[in-house]
Biopython code that builds the backbone (N, CA, C, O; Angstrom):
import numpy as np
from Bio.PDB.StructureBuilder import StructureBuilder

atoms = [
    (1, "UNK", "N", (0.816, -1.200, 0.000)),
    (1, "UNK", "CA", (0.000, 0.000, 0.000)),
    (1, "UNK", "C", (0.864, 1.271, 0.000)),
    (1, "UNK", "O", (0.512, 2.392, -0.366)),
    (2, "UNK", "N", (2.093, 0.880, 0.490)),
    (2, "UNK", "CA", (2.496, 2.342, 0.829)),
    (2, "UNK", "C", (3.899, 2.490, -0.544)),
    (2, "UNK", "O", (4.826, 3.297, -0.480)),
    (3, "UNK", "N", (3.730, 1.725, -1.402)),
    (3, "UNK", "CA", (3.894, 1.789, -2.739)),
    (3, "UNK", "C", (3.218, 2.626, -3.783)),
    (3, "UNK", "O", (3.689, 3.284, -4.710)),
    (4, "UNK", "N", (1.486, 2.342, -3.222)),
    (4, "UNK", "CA", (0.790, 2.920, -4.022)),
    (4, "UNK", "C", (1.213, 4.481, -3.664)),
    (4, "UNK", "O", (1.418, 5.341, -4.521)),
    (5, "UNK", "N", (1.291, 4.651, -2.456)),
    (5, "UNK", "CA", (1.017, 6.370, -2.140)),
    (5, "UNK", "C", (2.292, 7.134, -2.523)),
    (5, "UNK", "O", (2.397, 8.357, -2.618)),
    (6, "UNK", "N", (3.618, 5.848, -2.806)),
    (6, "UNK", "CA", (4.519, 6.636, -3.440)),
    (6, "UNK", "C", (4.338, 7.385, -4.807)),
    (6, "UNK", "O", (4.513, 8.551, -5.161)),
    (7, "UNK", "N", (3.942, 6.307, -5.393)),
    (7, "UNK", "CA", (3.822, 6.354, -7.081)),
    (7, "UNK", "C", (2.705, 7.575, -7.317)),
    (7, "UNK", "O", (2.781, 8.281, -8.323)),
    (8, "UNK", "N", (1.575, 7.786, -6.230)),
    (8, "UNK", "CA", (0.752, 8.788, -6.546)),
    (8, "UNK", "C", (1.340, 9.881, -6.160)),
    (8, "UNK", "O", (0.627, 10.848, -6.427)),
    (9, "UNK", "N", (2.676, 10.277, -5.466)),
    (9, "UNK", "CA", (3.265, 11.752, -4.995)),
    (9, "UNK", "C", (4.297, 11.584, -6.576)),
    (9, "UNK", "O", (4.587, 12.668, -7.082)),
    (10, "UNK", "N", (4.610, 10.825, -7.018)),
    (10, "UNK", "CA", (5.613, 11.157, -7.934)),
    (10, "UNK", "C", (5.024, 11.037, -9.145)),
    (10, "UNK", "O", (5.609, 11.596, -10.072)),
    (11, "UNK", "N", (3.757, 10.304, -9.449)),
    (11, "UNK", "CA", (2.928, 10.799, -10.045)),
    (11, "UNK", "C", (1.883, 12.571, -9.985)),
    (11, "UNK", "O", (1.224, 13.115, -10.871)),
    (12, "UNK", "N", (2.115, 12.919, -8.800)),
    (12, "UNK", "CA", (1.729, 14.350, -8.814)),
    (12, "UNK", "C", (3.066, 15.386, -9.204)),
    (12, "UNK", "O", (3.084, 16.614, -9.120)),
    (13, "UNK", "N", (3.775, 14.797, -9.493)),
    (13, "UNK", "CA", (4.997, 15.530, -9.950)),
    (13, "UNK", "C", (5.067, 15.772, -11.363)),
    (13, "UNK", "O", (5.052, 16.732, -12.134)),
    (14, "UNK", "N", (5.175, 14.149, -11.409)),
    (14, "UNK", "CA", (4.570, 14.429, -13.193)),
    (14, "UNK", "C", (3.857, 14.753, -13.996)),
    (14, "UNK", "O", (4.057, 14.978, -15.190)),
    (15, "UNK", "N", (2.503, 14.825, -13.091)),
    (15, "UNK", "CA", (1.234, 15.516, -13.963)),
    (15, "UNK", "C", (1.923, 17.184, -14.040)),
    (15, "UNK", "O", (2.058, 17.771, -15.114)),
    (16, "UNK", "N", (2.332, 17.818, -12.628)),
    (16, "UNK", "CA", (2.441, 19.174, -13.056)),
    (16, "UNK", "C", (3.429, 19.609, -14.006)),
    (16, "UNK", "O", (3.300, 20.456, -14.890)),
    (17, "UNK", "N", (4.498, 18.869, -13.685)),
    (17, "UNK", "CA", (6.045, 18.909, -15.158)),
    (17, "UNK", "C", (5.189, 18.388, -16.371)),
    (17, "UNK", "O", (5.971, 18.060, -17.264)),
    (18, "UNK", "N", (4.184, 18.234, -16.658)),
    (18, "UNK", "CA", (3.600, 17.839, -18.113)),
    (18, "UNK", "C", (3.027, 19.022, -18.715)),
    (18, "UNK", "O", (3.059, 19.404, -19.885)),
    (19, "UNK", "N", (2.326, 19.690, -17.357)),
    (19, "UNK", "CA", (1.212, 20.951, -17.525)),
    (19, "UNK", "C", (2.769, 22.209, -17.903)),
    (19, "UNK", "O", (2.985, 22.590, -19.053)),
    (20, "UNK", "N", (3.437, 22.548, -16.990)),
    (20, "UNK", "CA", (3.881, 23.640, -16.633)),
    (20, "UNK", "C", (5.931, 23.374, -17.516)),
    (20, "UNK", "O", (6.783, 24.254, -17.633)),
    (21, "UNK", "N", (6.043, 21.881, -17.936)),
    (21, "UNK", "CA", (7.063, 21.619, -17.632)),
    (21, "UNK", "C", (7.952, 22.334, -19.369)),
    (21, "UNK", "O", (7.143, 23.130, -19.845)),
    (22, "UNK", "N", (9.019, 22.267, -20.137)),
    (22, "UNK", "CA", (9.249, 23.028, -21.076)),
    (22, "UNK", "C", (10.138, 23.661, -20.842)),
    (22, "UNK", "O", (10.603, 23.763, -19.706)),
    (23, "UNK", "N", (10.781, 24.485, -22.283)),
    (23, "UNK", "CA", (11.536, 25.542, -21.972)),
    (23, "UNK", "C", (10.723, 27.110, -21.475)),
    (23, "UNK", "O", (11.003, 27.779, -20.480)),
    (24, "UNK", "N", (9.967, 27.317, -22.216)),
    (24, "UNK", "CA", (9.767, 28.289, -22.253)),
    (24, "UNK", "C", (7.890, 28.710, -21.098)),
    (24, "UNK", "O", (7.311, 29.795, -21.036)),
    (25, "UNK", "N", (7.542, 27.562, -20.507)),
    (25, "UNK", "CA", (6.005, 27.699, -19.869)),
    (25, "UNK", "C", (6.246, 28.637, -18.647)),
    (25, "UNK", "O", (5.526, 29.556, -18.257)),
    (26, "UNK", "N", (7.586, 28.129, -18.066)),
    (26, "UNK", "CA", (7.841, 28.774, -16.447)),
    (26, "UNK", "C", (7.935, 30.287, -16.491)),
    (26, "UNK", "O", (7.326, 31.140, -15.846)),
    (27, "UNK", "N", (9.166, 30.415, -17.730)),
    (27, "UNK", "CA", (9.663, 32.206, -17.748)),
    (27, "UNK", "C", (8.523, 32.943, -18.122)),
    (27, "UNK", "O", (8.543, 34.130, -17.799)),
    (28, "UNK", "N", (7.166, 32.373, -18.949)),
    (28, "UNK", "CA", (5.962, 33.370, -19.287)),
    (28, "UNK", "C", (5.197, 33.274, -18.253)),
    (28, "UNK", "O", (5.003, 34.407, -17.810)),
    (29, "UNK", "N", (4.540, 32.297, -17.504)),
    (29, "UNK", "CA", (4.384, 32.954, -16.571)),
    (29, "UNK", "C", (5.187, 33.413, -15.082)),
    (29, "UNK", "O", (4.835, 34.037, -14.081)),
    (30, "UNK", "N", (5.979, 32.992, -15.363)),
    (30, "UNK", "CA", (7.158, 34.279, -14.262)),
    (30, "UNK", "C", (6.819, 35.468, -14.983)),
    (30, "UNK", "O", (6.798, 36.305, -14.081)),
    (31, "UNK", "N", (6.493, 36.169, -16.235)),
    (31, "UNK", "CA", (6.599, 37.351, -16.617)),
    (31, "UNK", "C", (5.386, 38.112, -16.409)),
    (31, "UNK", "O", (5.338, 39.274, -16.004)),
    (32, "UNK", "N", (3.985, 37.046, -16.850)),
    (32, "UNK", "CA", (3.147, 37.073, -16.605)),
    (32, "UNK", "C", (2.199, 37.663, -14.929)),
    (32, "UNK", "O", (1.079, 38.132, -14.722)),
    (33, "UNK", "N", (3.368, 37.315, -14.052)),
    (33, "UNK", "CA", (2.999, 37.857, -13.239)),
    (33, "UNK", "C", (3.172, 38.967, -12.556)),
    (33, "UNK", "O", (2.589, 39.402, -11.562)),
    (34, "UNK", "N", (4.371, 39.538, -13.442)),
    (34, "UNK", "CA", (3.753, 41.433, -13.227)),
    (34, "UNK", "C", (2.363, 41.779, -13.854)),
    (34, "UNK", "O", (2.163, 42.982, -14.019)),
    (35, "UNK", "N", (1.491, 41.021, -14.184)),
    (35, "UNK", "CA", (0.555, 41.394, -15.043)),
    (35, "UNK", "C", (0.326, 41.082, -16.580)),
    (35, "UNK", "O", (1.026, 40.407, -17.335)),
    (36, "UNK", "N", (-0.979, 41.838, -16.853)),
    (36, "UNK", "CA", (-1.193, 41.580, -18.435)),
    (36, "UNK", "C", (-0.254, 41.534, -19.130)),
    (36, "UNK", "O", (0.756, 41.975, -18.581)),
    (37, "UNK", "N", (-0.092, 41.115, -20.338)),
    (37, "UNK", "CA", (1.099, 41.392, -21.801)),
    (37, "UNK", "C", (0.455, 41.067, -22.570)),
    (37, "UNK", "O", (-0.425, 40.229, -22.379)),
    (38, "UNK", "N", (0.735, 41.742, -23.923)),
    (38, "UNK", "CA", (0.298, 40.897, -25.573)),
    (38, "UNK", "C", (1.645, 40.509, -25.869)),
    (38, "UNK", "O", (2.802, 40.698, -25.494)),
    (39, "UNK", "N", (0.826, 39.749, -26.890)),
    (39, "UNK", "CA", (2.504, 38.692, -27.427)),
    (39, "UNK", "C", (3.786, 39.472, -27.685)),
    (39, "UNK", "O", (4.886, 39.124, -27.256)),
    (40, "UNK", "N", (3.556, 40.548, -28.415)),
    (40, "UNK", "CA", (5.135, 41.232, -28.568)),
    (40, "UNK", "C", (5.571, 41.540, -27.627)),
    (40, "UNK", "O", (6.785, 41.343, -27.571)),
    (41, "UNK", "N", (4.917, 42.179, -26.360)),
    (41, "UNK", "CA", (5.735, 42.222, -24.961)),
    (41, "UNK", "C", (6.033, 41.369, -24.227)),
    (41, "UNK", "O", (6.657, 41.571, -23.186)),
    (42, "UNK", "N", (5.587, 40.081, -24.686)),
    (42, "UNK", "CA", (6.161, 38.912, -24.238)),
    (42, "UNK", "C", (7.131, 38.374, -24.676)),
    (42, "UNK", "O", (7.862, 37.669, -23.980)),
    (43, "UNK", "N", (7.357, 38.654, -26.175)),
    (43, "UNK", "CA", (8.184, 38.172, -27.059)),
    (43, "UNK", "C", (9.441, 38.928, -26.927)),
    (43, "UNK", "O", (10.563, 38.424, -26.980)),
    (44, "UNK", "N", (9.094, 40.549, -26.698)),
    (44, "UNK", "CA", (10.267, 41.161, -26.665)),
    (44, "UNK", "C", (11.063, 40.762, -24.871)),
    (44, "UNK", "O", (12.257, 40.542, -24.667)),
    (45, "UNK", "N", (9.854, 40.783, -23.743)),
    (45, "UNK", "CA", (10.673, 40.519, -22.688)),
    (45, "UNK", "C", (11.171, 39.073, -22.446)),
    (45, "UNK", "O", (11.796, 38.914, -21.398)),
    (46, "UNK", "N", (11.003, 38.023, -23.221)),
    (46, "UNK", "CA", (11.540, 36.614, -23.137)),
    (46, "UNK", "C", (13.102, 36.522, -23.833)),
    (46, "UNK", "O", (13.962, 35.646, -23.745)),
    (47, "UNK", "N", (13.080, 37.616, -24.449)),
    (47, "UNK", "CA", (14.153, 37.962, -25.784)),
    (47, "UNK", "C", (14.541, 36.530, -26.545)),
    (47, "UNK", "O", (14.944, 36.955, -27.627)),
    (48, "UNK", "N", (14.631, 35.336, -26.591)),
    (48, "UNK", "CA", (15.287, 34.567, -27.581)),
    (48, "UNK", "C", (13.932, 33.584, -27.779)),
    (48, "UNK", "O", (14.378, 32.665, -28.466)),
    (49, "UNK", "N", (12.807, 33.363, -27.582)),
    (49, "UNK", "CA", (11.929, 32.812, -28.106)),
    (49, "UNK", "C", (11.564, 33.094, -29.387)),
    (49, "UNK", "O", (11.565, 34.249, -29.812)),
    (50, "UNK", "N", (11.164, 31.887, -30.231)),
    (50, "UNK", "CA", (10.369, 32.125, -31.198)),
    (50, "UNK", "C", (9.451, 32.421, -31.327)),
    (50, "UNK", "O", (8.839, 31.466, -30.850)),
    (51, "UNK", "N", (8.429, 33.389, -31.783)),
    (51, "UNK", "CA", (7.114, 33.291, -31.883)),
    (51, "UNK", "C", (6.372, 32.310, -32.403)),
    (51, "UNK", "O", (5.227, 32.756, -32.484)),
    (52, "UNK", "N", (6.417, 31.031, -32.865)),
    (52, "UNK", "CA", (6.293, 29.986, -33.186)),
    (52, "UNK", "C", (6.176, 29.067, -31.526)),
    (52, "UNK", "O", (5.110, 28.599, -31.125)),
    (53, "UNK", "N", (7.586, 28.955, -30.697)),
    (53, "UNK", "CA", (7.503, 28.470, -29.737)),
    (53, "UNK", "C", (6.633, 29.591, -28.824)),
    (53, "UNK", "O", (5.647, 29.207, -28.196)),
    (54, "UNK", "N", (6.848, 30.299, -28.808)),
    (54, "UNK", "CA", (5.711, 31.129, -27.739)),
    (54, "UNK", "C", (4.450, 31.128, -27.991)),
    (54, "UNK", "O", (3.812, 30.715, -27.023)),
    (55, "UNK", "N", (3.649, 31.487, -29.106)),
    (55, "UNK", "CA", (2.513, 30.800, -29.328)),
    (55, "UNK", "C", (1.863, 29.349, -29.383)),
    (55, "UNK", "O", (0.732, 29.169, -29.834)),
    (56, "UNK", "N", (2.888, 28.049, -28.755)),
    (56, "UNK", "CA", (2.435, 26.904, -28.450)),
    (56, "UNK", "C", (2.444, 26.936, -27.416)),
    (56, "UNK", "O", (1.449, 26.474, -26.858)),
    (57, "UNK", "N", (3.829, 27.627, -26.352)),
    (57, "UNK", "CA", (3.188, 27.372, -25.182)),
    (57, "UNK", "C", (2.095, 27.828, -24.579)),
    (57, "UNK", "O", (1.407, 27.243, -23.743)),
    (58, "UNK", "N", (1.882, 29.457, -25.270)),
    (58, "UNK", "CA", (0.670, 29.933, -24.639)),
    (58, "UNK", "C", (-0.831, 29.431, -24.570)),
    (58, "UNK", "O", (-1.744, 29.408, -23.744)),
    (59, "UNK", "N", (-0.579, 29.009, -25.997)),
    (59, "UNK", "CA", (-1.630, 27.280, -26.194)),
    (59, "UNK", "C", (-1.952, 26.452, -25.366)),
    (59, "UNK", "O", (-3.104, 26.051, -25.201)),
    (60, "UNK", "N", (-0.799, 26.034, -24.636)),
    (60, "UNK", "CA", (-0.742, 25.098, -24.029)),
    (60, "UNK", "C", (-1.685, 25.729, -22.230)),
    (60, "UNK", "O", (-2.776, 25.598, -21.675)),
    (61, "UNK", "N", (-0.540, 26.310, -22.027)),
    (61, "UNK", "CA", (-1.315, 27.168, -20.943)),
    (61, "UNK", "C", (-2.286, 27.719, -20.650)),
    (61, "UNK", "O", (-2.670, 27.876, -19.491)),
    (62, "UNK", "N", (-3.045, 28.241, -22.001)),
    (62, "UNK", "CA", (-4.345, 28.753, -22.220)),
    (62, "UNK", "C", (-5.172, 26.972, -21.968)),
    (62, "UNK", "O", (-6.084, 26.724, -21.178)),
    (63, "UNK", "N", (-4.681, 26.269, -22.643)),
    (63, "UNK", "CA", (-6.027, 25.199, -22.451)),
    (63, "UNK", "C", (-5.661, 24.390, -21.180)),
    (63, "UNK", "O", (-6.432, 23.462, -20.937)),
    (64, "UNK", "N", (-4.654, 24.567, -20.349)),
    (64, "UNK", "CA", (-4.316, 23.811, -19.032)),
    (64, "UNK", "C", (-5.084, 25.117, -17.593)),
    (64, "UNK", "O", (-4.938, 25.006, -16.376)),
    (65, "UNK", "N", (-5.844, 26.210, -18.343)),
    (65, "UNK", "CA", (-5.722, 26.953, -17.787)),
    (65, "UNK", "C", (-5.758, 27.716, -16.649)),
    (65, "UNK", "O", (-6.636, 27.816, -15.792)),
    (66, "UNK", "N", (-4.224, 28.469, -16.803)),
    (66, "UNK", "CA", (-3.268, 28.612, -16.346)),
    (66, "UNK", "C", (-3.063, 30.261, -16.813)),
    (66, "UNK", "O", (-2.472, 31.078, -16.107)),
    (67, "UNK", "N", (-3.521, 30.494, -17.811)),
    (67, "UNK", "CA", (-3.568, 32.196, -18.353)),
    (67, "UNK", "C", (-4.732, 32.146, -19.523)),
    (67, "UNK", "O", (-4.989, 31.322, -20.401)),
    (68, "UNK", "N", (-5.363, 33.504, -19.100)),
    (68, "UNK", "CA", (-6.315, 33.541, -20.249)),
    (68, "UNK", "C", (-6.096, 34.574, -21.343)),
    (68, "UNK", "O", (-5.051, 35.218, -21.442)),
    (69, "UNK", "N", (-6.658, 34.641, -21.783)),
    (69, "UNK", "CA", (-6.204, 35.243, -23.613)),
    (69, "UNK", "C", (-7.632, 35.883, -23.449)),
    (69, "UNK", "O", (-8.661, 35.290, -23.123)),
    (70, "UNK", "N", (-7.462, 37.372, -23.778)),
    (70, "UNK", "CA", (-8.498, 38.404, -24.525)),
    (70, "UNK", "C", (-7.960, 39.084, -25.767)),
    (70, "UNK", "O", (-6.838, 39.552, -25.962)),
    (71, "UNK", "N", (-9.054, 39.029, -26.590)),
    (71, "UNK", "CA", (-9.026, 39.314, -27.861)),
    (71, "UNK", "C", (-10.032, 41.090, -27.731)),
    (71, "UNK", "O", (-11.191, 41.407, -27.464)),
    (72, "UNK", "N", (-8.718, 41.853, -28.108)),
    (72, "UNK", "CA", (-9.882, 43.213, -28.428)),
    (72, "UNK", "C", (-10.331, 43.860, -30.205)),
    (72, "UNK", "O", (-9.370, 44.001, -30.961)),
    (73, "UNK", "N", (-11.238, 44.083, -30.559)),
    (73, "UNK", "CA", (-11.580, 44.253, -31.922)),
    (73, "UNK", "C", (-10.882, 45.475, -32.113)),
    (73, "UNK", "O", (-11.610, 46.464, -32.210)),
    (74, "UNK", "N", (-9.818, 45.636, -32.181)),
    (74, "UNK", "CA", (-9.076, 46.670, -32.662)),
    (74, "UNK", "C", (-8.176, 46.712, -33.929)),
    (74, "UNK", "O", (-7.917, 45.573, -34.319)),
    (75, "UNK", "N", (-7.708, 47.553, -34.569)),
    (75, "UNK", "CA", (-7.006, 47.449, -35.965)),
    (75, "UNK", "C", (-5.533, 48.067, -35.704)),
    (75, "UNK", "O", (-5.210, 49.246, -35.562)),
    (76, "UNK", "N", (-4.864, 47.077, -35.688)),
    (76, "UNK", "CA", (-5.407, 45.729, -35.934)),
    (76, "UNK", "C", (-5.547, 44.667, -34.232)),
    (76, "UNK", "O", (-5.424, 45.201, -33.130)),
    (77, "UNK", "N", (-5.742, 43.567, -34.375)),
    (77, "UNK", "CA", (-6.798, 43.167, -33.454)),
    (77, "UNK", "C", (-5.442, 42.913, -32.242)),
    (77, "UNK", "O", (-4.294, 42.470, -32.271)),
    (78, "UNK", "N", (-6.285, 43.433, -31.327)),
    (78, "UNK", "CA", (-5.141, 43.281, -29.891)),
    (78, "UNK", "C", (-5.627, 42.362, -29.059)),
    (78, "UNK", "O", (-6.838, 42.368, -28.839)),
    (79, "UNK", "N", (-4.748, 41.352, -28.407)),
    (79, "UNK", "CA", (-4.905, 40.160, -27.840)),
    (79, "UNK", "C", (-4.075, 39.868, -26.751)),
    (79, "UNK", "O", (-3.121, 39.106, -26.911)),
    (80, "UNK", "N", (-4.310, 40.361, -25.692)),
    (80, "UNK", "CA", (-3.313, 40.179, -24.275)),
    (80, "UNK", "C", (-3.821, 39.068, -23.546)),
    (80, "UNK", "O", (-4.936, 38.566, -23.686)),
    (81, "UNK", "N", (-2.764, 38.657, -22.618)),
    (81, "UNK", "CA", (-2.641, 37.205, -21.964)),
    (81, "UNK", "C", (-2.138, 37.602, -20.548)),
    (81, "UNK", "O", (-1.079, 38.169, -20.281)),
    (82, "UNK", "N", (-3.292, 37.115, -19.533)),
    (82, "UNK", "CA", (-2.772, 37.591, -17.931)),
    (82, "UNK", "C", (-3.263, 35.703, -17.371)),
    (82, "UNK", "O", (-4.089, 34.931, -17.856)),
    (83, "UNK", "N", (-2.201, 35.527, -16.054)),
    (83, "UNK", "CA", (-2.516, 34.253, -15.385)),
    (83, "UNK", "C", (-3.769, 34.599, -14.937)),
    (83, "UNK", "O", (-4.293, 35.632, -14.521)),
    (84, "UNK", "N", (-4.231, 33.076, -15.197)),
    (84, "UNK", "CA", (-5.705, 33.201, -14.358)),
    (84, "UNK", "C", (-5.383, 33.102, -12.783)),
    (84, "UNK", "O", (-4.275, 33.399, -12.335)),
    (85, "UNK", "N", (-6.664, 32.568, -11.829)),
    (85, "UNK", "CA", (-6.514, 32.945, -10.577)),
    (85, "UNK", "C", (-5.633, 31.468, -10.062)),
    (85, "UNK", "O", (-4.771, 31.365, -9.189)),
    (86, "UNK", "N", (-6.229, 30.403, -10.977)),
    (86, "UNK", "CA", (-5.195, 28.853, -10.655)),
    (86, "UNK", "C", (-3.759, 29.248, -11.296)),
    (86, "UNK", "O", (-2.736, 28.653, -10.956)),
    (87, "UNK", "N", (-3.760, 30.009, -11.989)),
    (87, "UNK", "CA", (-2.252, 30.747, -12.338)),
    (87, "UNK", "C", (-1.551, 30.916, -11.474)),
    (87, "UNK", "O", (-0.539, 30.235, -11.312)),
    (88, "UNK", "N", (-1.819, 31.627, -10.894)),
    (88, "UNK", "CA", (-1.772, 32.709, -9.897)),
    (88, "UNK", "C", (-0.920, 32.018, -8.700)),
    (88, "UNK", "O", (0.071, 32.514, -8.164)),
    (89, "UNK", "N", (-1.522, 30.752, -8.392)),
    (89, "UNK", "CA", (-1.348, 29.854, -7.256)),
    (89, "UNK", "C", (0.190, 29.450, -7.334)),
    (89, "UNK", "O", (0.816, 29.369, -6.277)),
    (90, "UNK", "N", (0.863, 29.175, -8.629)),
    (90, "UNK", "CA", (2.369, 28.856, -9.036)),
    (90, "UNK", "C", (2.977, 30.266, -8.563)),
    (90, "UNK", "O", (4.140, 30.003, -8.257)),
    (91, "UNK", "N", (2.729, 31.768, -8.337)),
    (91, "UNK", "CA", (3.624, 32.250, -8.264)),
    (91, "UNK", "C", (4.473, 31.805, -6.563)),
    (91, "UNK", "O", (5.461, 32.538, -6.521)),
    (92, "UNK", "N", (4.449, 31.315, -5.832)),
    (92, "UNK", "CA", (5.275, 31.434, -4.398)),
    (92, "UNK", "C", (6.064, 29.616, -5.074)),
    (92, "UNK", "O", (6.835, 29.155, -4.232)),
    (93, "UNK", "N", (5.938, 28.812, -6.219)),
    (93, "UNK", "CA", (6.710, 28.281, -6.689)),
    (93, "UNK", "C", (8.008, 28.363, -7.456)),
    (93, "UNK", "O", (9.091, 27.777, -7.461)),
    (94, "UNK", "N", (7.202, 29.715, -8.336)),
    (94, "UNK", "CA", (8.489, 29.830, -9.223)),
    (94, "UNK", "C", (9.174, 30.421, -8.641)),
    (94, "UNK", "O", (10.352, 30.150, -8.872)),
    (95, "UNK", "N", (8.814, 32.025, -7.114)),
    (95, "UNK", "CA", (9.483, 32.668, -6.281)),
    (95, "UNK", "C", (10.948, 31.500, -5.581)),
    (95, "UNK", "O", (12.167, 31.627, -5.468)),
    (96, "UNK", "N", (10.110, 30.604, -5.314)),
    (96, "UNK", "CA", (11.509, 29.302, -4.803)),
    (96, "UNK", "C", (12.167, 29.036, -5.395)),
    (96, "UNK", "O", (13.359, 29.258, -5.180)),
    (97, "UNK", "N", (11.713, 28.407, -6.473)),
    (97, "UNK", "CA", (12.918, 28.433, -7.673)),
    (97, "UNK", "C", (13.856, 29.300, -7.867)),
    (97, "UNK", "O", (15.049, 28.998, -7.858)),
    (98, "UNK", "N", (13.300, 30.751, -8.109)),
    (98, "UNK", "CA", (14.175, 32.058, -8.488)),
    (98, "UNK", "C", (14.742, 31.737, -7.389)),
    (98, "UNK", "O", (15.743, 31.096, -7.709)),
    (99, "UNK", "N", (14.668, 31.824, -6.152)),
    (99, "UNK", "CA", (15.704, 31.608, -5.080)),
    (99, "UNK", "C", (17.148, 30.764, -5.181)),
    (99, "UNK", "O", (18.291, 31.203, -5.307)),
    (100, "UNK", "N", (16.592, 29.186, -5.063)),
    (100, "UNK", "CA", (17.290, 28.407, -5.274)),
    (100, "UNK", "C", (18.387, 28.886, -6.602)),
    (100, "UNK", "O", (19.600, 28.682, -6.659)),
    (101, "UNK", "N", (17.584, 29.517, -7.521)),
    (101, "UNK", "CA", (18.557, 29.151, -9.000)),
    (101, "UNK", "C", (19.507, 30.563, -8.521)),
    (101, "UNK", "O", (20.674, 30.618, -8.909)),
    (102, "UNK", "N", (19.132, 31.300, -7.956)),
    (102, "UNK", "CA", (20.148, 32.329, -7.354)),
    (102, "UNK", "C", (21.478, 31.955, -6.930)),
    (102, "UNK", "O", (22.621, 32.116, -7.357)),
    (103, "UNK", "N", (20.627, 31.100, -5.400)),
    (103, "UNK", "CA", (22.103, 30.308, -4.800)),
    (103, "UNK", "C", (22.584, 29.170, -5.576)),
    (103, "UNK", "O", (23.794, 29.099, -5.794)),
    (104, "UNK", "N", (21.895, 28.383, -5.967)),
    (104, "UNK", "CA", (23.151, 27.696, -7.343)),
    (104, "UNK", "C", (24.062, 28.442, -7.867)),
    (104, "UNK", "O", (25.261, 28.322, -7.620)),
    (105, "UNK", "N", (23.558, 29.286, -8.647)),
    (105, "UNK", "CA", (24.150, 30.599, -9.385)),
    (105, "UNK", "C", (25.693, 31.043, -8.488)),
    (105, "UNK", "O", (26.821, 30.915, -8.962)),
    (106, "UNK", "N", (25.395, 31.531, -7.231)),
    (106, "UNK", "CA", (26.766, 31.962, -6.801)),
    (106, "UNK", "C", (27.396, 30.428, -6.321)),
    (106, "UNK", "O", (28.607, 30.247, -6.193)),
    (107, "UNK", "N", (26.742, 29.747, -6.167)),
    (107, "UNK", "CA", (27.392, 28.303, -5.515)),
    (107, "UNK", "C", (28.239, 27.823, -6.897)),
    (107, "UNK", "O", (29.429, 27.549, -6.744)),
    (108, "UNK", "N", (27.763, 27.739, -7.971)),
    (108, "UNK", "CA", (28.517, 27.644, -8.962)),
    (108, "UNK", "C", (29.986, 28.220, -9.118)),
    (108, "UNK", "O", (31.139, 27.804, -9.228)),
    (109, "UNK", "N", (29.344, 29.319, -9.070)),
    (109, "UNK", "CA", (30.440, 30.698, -9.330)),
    (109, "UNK", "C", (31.320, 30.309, -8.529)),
    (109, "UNK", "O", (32.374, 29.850, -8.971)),
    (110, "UNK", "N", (31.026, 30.429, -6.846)),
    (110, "UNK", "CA", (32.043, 30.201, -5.525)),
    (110, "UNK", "C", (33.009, 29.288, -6.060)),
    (110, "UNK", "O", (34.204, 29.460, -5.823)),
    (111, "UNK", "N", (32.457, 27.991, -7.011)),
    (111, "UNK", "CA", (33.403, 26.738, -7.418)),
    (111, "UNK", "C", (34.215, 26.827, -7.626)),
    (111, "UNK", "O", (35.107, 26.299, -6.963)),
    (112, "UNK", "N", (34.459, 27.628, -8.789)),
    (112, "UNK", "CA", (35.077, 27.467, -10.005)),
    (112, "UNK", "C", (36.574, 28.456, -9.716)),
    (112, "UNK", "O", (37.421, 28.568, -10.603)),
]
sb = StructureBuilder()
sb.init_structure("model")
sb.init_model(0)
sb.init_chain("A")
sb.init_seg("    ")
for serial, (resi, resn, name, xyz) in enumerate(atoms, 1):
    if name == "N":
        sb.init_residue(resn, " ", resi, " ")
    sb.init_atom(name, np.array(xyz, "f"), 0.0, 1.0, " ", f" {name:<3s}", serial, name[0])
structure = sb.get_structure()
């Protein structure tokens, strides 16, 4: 039994690295959470994405959702992307991360 309850915590690992997991899902919404953006301000603040790859992940995220997409009838048509409120819930995750990848960062450095 206590097999099963492993496989279901490392199975909850993997469901979210499926949803969130990628190059590029974490840094949009890390960006995402100063707020709204349309794609070029996403594109320009990600700097080396493709717009090709950034419009799948946002895909992706939009239908896991995780950020929603408004479309305004404007000319030409404007379309910004903010985390939804289950969005929202990852930011004190990725905050740890940014931490950690900090102290790696000088722990690295200290190495070498």
């Amino acid at each position: 039994m206590e097999q099963d309850s492993e496989f279901i915590e490392i199975q909850a690992v993997m469901d979210a690295f499926e949803i969130i997991g990628g190059k590029w899902k974490f840094p949009i919404i890390y960006t995402l959470c100063k707020g709204k953006l349309r794609f070029k301000e996403l594109e320009k603040e990600l700097k080396s994405v493709s717009p090709k790859a950034l419009s799948n992940a946002l895909k992706d995220l939009e239908i896991n959702g995780l950020i929603s997409r408004a479309v305004f009838p404007t000319v030409p048509v404007t379309v910004e992307y903010d985390l939804t409120e289950y969005g929202k819930e990852l930011k004190p995750v990725l905050l740890a991360i940014q931490n950690w990848g900090k102290k790696h960062r000088k722990k690295v450095i200290s190495d070498t």
